[in-house]
MDAnalysis code that builds the backbone (N, CA, C; Angstrom):
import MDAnalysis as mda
import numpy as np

u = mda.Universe.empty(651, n_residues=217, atom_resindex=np.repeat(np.arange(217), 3), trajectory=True)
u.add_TopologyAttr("name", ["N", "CA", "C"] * 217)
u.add_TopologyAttr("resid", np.arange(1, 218))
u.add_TopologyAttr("resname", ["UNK", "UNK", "UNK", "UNK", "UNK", "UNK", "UNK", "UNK", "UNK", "UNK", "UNK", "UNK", "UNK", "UNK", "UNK", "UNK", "UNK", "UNK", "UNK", "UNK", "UNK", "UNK", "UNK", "UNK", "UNK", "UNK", "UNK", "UNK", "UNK", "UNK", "UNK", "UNK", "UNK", "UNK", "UNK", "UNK", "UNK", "UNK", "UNK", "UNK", "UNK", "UNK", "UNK", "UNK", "UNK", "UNK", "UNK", "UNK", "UNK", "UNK", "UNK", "UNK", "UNK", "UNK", "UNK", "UNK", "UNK", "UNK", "UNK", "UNK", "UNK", "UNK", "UNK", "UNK", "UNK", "UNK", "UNK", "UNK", "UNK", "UNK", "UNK", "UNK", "UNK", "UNK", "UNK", "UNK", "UNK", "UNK", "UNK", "UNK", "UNK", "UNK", "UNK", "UNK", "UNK", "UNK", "UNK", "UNK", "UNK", "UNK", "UNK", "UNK", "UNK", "UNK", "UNK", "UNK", "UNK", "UNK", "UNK", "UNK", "UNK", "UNK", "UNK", "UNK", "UNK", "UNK", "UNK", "UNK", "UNK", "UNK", "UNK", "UNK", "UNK", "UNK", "UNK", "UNK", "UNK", "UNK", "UNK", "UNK", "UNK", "UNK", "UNK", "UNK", "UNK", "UNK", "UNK", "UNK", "UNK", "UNK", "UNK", "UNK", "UNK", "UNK", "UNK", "UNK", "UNK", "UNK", "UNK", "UNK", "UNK", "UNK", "UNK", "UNK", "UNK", "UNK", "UNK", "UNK", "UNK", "UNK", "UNK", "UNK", "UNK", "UNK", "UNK", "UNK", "UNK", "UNK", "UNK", "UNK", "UNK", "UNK", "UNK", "UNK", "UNK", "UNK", "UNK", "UNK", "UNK", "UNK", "UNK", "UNK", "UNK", "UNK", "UNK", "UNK", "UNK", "UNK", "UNK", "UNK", "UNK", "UNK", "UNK", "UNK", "UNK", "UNK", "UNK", "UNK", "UNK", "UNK", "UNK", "UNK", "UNK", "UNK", "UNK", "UNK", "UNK", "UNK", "UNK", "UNK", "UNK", "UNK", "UNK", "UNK", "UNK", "UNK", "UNK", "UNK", "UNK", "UNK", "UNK", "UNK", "UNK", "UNK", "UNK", "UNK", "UNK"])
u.atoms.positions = np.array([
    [69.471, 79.895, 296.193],
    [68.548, 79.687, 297.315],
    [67.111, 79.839, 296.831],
    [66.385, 78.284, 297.219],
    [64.774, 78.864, 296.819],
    [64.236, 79.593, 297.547],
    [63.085, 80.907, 297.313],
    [62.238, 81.661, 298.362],
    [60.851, 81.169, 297.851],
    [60.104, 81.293, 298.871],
    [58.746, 80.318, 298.651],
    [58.054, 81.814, 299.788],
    [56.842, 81.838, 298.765],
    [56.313, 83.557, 299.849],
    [54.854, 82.835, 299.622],
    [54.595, 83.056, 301.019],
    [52.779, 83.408, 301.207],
    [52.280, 84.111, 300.164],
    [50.735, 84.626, 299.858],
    [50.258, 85.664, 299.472],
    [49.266, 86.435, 299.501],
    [48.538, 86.131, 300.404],
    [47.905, 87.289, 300.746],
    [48.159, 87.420, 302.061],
    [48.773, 89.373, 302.273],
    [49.236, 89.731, 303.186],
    [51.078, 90.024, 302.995],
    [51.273, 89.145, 302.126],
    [53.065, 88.948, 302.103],
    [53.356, 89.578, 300.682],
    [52.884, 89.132, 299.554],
    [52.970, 89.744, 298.634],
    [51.860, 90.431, 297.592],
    [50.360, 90.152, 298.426],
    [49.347, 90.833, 298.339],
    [48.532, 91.810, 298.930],
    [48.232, 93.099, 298.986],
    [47.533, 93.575, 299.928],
    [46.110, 93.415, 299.500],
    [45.861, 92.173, 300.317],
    [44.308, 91.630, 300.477],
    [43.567, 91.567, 301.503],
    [44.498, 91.676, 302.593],
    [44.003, 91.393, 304.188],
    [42.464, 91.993, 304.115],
    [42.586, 93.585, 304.043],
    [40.878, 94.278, 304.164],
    [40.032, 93.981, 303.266],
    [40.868, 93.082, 302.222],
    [39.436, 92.948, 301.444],
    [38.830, 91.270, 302.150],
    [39.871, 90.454, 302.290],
    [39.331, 89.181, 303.149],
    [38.511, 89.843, 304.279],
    [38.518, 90.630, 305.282],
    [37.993, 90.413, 306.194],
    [36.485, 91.771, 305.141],
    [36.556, 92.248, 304.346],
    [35.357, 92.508, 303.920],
    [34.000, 91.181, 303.434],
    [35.357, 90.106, 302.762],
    [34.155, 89.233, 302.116],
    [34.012, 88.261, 303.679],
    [34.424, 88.123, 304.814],
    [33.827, 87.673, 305.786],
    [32.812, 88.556, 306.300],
    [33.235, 89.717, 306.212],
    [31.823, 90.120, 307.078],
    [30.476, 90.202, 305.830],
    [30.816, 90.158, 304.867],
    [29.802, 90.007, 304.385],
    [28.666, 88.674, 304.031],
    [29.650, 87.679, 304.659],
    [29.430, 86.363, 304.409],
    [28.568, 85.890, 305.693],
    [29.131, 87.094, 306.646],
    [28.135, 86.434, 308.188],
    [27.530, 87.586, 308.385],
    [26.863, 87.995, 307.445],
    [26.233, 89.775, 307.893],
    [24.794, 88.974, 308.347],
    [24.615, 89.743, 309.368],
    [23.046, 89.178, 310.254],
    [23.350, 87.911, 310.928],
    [24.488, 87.146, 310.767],
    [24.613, 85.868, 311.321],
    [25.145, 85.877, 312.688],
    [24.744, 85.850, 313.617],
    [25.138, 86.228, 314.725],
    [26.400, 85.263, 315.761],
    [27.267, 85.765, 316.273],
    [28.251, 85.491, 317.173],
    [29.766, 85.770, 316.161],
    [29.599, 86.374, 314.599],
    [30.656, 86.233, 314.279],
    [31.954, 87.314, 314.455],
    [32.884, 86.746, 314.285],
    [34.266, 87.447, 315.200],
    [35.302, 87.768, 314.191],
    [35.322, 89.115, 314.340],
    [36.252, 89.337, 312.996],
    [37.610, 89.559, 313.365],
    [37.970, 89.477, 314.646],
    [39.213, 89.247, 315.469],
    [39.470, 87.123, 314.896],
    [38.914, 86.594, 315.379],
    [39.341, 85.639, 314.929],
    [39.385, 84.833, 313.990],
    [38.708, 85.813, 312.821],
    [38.942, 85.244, 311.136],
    [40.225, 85.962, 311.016],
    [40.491, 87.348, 311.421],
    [41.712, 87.661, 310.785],
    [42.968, 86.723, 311.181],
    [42.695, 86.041, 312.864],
    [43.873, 85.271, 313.392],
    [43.608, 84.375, 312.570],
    [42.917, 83.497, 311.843],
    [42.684, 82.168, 311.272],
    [42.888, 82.867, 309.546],
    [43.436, 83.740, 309.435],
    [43.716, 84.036, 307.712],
    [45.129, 83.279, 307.696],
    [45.430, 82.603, 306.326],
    [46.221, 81.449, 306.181],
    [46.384, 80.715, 306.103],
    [44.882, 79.651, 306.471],
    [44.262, 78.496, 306.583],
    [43.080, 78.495, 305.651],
    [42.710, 77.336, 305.151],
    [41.844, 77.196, 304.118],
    [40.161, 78.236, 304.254],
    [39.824, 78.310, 303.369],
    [38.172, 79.153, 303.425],
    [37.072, 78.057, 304.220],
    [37.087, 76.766, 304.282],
    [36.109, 75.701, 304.465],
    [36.458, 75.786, 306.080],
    [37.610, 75.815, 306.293],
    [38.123, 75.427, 308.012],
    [37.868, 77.352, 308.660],
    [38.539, 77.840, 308.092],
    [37.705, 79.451, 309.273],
    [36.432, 79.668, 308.834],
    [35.265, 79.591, 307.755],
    [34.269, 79.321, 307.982],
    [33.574, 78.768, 308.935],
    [33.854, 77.259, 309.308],
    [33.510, 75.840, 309.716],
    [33.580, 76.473, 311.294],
    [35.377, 77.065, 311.376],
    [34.983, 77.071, 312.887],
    [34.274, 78.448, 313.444],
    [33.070, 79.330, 312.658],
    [32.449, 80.100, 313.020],
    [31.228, 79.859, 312.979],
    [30.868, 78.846, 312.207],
    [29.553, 78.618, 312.023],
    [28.373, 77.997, 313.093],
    [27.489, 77.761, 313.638],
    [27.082, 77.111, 314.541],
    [26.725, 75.683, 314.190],
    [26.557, 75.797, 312.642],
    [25.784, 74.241, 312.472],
    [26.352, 73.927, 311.181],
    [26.317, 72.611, 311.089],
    [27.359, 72.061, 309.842],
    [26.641, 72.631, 308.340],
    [25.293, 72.500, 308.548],
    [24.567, 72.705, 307.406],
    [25.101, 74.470, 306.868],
    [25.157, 74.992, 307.776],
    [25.409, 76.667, 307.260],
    [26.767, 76.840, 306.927],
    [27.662, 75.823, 306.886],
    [28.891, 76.345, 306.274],
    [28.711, 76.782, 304.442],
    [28.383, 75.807, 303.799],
    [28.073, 76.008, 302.419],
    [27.751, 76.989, 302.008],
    [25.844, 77.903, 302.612],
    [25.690, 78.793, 302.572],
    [26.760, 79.896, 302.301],
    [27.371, 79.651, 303.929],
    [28.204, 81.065, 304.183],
    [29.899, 81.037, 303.105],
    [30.343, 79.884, 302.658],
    [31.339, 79.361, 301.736],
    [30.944, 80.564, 300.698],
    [29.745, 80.088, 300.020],
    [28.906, 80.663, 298.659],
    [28.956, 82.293, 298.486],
    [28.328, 82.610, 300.030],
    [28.398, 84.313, 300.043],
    [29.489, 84.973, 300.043],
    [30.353, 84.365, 300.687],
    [32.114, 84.601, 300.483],
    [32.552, 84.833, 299.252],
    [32.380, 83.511, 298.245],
    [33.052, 83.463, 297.634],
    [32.552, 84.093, 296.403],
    [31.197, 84.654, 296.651],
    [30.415, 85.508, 295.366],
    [30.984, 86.855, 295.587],
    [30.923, 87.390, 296.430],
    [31.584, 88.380, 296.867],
    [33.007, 88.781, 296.470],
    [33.808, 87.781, 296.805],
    [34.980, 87.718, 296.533],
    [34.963, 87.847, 294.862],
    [34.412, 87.091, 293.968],
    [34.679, 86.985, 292.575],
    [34.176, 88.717, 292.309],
    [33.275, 89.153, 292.327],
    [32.432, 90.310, 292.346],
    [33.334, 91.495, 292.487],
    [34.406, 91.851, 293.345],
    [35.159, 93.119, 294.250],
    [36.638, 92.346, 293.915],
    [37.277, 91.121, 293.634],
    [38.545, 91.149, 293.806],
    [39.403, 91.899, 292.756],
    [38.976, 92.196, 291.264],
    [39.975, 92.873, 290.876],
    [39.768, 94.696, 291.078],
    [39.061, 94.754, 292.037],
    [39.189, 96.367, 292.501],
    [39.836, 96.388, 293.788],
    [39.888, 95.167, 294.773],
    [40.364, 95.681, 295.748],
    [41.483, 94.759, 296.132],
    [42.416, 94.484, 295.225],
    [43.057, 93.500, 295.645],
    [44.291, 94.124, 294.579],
    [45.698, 94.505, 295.619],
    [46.979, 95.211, 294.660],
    [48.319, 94.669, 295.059],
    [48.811, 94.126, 294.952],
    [50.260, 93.411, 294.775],
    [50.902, 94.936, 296.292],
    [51.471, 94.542, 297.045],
    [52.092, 95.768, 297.975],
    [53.083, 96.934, 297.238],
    [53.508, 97.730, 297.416],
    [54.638, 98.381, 296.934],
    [56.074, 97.321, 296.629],
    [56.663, 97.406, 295.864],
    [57.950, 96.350, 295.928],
    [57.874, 95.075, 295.281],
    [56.491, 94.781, 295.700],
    [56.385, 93.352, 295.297],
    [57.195, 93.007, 293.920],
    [56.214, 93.428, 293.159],
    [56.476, 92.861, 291.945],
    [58.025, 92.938, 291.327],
    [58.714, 93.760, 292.280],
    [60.210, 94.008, 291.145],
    [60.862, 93.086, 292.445],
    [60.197, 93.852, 293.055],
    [60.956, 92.325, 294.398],
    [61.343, 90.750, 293.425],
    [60.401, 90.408, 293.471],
    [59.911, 89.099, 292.998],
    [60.681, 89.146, 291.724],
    [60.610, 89.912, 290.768],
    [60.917, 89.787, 289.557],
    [62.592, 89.669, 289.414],
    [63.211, 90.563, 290.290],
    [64.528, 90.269, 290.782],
    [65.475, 89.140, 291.173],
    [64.254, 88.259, 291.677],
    [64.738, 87.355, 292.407],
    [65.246, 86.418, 290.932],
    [63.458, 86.227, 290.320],
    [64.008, 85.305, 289.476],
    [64.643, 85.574, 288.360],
    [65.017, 86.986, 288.260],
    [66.086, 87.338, 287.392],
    [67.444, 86.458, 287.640],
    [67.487, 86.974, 289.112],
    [69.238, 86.088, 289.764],
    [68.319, 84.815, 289.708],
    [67.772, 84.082, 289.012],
    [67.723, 82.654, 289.168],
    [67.699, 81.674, 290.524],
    [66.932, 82.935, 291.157],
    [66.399, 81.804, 292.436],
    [64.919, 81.176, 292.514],
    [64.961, 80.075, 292.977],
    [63.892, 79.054, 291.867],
    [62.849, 80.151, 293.238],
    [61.367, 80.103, 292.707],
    [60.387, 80.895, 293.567],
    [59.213, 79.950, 293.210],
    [58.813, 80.100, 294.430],
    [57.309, 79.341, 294.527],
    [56.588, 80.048, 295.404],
    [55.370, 79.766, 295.988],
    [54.006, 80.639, 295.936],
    [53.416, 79.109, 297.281],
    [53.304, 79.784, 298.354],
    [52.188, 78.430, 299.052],
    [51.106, 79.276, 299.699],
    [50.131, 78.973, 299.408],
    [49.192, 79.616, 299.587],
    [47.849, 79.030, 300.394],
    [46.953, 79.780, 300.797],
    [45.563, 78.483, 301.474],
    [44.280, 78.751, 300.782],
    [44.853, 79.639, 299.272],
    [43.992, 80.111, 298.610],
    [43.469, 78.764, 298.038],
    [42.587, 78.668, 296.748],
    [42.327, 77.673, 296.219],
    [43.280, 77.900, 294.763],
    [43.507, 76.736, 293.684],
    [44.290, 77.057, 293.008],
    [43.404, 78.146, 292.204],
    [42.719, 78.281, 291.659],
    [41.613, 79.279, 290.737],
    [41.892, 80.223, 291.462],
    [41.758, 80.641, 292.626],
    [42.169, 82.257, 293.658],
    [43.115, 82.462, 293.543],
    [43.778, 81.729, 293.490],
    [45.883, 82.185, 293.851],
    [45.757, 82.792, 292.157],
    [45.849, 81.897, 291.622],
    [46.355, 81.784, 289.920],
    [45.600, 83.570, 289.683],
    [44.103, 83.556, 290.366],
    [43.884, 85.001, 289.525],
    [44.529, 86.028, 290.408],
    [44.356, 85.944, 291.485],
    [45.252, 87.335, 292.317],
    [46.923, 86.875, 291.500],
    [47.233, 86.403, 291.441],
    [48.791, 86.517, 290.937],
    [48.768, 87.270, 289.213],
    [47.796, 86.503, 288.558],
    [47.395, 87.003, 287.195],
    [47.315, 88.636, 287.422],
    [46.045, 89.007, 287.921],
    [45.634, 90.179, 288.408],
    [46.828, 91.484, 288.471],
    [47.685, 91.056, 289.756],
    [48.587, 91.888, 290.308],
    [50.579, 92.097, 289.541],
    [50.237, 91.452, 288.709],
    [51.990, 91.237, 287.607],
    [52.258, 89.851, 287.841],
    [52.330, 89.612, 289.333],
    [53.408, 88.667, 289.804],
    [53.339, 86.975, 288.798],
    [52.362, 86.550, 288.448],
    [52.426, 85.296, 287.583],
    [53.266, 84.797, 286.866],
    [53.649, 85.998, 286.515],
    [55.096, 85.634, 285.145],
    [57.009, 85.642, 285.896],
    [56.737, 85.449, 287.326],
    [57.792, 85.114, 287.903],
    [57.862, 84.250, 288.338],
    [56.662, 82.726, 288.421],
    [56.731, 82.154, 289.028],
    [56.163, 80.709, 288.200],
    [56.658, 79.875, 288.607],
    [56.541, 78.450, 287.290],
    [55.100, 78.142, 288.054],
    [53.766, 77.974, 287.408],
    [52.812, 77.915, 287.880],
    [52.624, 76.450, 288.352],
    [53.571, 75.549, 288.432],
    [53.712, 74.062, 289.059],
    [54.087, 74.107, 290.550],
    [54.916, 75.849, 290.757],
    [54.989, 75.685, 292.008],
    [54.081, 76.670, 293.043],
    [53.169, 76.519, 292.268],
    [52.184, 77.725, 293.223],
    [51.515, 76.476, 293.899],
    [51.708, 76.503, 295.732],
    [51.194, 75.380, 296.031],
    [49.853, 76.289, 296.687],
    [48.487, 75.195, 296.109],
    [47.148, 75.814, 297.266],
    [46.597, 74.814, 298.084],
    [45.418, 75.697, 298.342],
    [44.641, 74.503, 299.559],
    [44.301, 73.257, 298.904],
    [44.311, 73.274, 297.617],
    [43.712, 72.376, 296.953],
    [44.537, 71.471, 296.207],
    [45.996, 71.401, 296.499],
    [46.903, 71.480, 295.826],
    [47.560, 69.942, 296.077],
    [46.795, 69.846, 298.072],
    [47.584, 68.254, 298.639],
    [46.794, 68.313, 299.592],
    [46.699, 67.179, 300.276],
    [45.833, 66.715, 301.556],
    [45.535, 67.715, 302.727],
    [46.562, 68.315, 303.029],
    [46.904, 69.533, 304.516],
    [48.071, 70.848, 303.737],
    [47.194, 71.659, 304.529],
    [47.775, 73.295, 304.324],
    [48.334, 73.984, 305.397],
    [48.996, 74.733, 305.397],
    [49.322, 75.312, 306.460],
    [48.828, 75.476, 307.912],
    [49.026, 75.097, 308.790],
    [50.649, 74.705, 309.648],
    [51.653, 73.751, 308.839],
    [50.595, 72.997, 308.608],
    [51.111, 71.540, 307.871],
    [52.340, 71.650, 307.257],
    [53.812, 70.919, 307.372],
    [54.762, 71.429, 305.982],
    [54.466, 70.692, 304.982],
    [52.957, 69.969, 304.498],
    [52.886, 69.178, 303.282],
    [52.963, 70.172, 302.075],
    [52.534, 71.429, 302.422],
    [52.552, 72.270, 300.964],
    [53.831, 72.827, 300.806],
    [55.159, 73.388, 302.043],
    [55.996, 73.762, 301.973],
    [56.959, 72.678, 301.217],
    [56.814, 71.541, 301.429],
    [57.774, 70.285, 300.886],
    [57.202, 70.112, 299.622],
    [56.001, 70.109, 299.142],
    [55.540, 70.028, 297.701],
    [56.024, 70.766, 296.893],
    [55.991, 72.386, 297.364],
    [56.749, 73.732, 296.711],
    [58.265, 73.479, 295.734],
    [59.203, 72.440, 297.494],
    [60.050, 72.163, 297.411],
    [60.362, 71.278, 296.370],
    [60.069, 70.372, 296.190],
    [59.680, 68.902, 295.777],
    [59.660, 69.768, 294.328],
    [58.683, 70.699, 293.986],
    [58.054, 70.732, 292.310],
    [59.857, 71.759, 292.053],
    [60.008, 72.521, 293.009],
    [61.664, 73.795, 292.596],
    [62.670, 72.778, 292.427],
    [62.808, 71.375, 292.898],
    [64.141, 70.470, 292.999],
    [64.973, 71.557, 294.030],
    [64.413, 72.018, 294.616],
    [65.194, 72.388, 295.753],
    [65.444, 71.963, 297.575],
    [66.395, 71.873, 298.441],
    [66.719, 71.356, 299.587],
    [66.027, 72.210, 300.320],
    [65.429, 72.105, 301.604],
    [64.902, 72.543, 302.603],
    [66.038, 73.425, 303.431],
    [66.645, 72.717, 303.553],
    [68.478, 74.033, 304.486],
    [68.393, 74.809, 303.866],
    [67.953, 74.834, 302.170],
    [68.769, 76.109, 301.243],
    [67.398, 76.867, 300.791],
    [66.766, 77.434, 301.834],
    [65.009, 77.686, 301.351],
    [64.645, 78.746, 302.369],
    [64.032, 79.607, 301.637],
    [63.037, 80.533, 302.997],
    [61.770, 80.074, 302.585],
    [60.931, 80.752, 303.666],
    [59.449, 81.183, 303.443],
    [59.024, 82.236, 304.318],
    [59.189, 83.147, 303.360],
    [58.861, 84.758, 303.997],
    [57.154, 84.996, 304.189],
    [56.293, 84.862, 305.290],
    [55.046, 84.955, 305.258],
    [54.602, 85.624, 306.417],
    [53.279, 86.256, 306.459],
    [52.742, 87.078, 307.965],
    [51.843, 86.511, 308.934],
    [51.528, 85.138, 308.505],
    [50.942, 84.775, 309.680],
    [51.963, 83.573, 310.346],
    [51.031, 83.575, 312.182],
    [52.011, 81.864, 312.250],
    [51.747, 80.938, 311.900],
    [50.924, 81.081, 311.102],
    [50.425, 79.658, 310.093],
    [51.691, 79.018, 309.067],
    [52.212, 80.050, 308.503],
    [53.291, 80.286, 307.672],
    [54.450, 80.275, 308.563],
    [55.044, 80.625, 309.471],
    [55.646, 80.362, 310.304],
    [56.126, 79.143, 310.883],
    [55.238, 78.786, 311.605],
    [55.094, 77.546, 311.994],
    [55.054, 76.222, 310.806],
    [54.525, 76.106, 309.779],
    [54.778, 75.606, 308.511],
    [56.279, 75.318, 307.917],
    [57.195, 76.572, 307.634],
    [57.913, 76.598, 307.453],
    [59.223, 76.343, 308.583],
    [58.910, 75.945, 309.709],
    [59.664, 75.146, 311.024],
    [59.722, 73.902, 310.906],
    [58.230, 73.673, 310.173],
    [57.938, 71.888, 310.697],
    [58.680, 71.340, 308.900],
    [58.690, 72.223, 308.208],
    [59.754, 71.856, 306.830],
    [61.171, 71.944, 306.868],
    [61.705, 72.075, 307.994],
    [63.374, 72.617, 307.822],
    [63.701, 73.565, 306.816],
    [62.936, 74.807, 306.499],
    [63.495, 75.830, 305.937],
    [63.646, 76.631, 306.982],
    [64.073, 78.241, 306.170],
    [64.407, 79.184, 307.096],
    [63.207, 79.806, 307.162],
    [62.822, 80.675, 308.633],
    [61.453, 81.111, 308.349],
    [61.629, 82.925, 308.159],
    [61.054, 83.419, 307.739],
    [61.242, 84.594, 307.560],
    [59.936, 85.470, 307.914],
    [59.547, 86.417, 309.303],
    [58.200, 86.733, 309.408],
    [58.217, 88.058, 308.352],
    [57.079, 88.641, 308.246],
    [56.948, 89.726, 307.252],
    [55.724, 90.704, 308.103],
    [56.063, 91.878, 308.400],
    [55.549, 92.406, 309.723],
    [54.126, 93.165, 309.265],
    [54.397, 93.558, 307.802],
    [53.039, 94.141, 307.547],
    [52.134, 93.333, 306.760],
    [52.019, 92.480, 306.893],
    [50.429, 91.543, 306.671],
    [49.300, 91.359, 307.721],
    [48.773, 90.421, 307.786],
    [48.009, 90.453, 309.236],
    [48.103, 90.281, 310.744],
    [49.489, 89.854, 310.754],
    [49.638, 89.744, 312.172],
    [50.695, 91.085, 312.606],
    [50.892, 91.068, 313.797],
    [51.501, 92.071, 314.321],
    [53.666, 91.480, 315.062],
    [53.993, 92.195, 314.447],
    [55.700, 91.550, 315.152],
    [55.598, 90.834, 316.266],
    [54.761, 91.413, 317.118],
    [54.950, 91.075, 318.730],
    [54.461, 89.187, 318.073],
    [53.247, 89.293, 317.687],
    [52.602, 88.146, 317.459],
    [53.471, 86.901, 316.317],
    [54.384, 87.718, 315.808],
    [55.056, 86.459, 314.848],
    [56.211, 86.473, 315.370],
    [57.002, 87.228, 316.306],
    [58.097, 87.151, 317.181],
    [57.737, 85.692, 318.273],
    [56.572, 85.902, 318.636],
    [56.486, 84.517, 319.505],
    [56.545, 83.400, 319.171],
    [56.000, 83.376, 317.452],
    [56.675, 81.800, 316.711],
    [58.167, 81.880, 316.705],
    [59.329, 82.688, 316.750],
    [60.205, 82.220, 317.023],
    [61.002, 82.119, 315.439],
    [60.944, 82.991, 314.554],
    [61.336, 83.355, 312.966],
    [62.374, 82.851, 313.034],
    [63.448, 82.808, 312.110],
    [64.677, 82.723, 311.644],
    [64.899, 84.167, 311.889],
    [64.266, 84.927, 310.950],
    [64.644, 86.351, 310.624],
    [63.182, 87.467, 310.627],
    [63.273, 88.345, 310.813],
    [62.254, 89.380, 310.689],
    [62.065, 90.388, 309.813],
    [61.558, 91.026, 309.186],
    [61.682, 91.404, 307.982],
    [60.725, 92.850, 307.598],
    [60.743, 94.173, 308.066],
    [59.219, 95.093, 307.561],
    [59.004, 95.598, 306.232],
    [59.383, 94.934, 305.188],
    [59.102, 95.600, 303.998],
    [59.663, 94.637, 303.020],
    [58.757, 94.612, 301.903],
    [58.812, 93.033, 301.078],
    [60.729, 93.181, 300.351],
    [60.496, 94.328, 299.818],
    [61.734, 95.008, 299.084],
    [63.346, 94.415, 300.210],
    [63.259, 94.087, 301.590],
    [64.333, 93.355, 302.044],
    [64.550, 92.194, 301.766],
    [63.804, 91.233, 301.204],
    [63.674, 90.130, 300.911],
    [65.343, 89.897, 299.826],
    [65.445, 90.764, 299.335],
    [66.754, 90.491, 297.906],
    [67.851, 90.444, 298.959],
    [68.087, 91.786, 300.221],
    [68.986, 91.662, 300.594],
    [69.604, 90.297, 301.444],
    [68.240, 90.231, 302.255],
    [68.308, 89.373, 302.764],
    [69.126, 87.866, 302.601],
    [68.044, 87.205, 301.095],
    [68.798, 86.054, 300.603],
    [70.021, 86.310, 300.162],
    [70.874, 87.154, 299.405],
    [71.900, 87.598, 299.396],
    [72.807, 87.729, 300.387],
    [72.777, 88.054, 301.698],
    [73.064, 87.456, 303.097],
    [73.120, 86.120, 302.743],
    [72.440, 85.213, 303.296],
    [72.453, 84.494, 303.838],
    [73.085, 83.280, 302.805],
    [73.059, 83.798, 301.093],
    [74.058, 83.026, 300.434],
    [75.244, 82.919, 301.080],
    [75.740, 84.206, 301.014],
    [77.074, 84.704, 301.467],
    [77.637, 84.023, 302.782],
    [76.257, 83.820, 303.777],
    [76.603, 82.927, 305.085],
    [77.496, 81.761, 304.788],
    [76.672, 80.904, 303.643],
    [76.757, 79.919, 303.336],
    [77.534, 79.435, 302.602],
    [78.147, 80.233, 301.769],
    [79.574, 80.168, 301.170],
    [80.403, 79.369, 301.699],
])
């Protein structure tokens, strides 16, 4: 069975540092909402920018301050969760093909994965980013690309992730969806997309697919 995981939030704890390099990106800029960058984490940097900005011209700006920021603080505040990494490493021990979809850019994903262990579990053809194909999450164009690069079937697939971006993504691909409760959204809030399965701690992930082989037997 392929597993295909979000990452930041699912197998990164990055959430507080994203919503650090937003507020630092709209510091003095007035009307910005840090309730609804965190709901819009999962989706590309250009599109939750874009829809905070007042005027087209200030997206760039505020892109720039983000993303200086971000290069500046990410390898201090940015750590793979508890589990992760043997999680992950497990998997592709038992030879389940793993991929990575992300709304990072490929240069972001590639270094938080570098950064935190996880890189060397994962064939870097299938780390899908924002930059990776036309549409990102909701979209299933990156979930089917994932697919597409593993040679793996959509029936025989999760995507364990914490927002409903990822959620919903992984519906409109015919995989299984799997929510993951401690990233940025809250159960109540990824219970209403309507999961396959629910999940509070990355480390269930082994049992899980292991289940659901066994279903499938």
């Amino acid at each position: 069975m392929a597993v295909l995981f979000d990452l930041d939030g699912t197998l990164v704890d990055s959430v507080p540092f994203i919503l650090a390099c937003a507020r630092h990106a709209f510091e003095g800029y007035p009307g910005y909402s840090e309730a609804v960058w965190a709901a819009s984490i999962g989706t590309p940097l250009h599109t939750q920018v874009a829809a905070q900005a007042h005027r087209p011209e200030d997206v760039a700006p505020l892109e720039a301050r983000y993303r200086a920021y971000w290069v500046e603080h990410h390898d201090r505040l940015t750590f793979a969760f508890p589990g992760a990494v043997d999680t992950v490493a497990a998997l592709a021990a038992a030879r389940h093909p793993l991929g990575v979809v992300t709304a990072k850019t490929r240069q972001g994903a590639l270094r938080t994965l570098r950064h935190t262990g996880l890189l060397p579990h994962f064939a870097e053809s299938a780390v899908i980013c924002a930059d990776s194909c036309a549409r990102c999450k909701p979209d299933p164009e990156p979930v089917h690309l994932a697919l597409a690069r593993l040679g793996a079937a959509a029936a025989n697939a999760v995507l364990v992730g914490d927002s409903v971006h990822d959620l919903a993504a992984a519906r409109a691909a015919g995989v299984i969806s799997v929510a993951a409760t401690w990233g940025v959204s809250s159960r109540a809030v990824l219970e209403r997309e309507g999961p396959a399965h629910t999940i509070t701690d990355v480390r269930e992930v082994i049992e899980l697919v292991n289940a659901l082989q066994r279903s499938a037997a």
